[in-house]
SERO-4910 file (N, C-alpha, C, O; in steps of 0.05 Angstrom, whole numbers):
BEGIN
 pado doro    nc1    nc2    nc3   cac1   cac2   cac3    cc1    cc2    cc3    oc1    oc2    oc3
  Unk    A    115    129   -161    115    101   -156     88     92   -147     72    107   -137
  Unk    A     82     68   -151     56     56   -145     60     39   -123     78     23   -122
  Unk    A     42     43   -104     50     23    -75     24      2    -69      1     12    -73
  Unk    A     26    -24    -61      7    -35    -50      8    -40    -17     28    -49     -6
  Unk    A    -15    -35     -2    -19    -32     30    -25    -66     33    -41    -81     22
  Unk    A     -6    -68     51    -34   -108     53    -28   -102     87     -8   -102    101
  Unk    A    -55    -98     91    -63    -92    128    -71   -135    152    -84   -154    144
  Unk    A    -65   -134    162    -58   -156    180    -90   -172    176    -95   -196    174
  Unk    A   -109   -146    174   -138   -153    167   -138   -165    142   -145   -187    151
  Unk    A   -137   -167    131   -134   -179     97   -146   -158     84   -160   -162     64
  Unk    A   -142   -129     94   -157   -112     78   -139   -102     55   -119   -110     67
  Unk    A   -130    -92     36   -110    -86     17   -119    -57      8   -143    -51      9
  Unk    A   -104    -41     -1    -95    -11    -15    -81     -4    -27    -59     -4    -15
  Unk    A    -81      3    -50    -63      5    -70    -69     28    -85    -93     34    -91
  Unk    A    -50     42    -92    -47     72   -105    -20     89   -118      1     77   -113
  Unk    A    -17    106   -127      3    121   -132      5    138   -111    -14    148   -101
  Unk    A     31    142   -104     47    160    -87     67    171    -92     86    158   -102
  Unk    A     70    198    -88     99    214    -94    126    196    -83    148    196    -94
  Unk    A    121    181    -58    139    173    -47    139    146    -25    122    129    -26
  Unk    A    154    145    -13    151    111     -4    141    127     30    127    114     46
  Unk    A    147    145     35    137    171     59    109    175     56     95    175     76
  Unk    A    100    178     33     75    190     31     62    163     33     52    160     56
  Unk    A     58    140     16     52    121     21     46    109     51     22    104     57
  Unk    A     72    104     73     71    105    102     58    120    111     44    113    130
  Unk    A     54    151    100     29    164    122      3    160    112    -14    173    123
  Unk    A     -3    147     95    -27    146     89    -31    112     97    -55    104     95
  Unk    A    -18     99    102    -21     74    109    -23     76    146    -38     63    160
  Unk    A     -5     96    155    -15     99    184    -38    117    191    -45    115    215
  Unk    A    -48    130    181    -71    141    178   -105    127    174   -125    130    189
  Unk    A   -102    114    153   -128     96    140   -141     80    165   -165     82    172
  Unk    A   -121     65    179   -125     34    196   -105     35    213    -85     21    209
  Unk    A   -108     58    243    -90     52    255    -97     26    280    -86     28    302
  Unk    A   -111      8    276   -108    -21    280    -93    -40    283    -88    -55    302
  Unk    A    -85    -38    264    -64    -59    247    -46    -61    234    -43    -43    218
  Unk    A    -29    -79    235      3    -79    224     -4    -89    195    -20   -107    189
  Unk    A     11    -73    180      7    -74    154     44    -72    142     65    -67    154
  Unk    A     37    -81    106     64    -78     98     57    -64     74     36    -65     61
  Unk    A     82    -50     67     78    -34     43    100    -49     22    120    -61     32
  Unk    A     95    -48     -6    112    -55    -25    108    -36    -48     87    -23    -47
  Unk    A    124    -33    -66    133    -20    -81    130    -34   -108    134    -58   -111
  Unk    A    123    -13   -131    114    -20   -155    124     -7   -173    126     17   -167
  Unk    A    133    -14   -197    134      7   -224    116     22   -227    116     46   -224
  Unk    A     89     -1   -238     64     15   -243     53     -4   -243     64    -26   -243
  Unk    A     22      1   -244     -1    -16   -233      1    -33   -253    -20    -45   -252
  Unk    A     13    -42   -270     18    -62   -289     29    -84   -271     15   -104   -267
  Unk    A     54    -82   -260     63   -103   -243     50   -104   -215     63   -110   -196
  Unk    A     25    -98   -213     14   -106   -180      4   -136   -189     -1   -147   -210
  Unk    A      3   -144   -163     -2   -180   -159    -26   -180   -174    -42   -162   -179
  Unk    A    -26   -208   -181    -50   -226   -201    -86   -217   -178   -110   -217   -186
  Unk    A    -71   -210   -144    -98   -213   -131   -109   -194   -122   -122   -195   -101
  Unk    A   -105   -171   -138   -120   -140   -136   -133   -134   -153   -144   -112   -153
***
């Protein structure tokens, strides 16, 4: 699955991940700062128009 990170900073991350777990530790890892949200993708085909 393909996940996009959008951090409270307006900083954004987006990648493939085995899992929606793997994704979360690498999103609490990167920027532990800030509250961020994760979303879920088919494939980088459907990520938003602003990546």
């Amino acid at each position: 699955m393909f996940y996009v990170i959008s951090y409270d900073d307006s900083e954004m991350k987006n990648g493939e991940f085995e899992n929606y777990s793997e994704a979360l530790s690498f999103a609490e890892k990167h920027n532990t700062t800030c509250n961020f949200t994760i979303e879920e993708y088919d494939s980088e085909k459907d990520y938003p128009d602003n990546l």
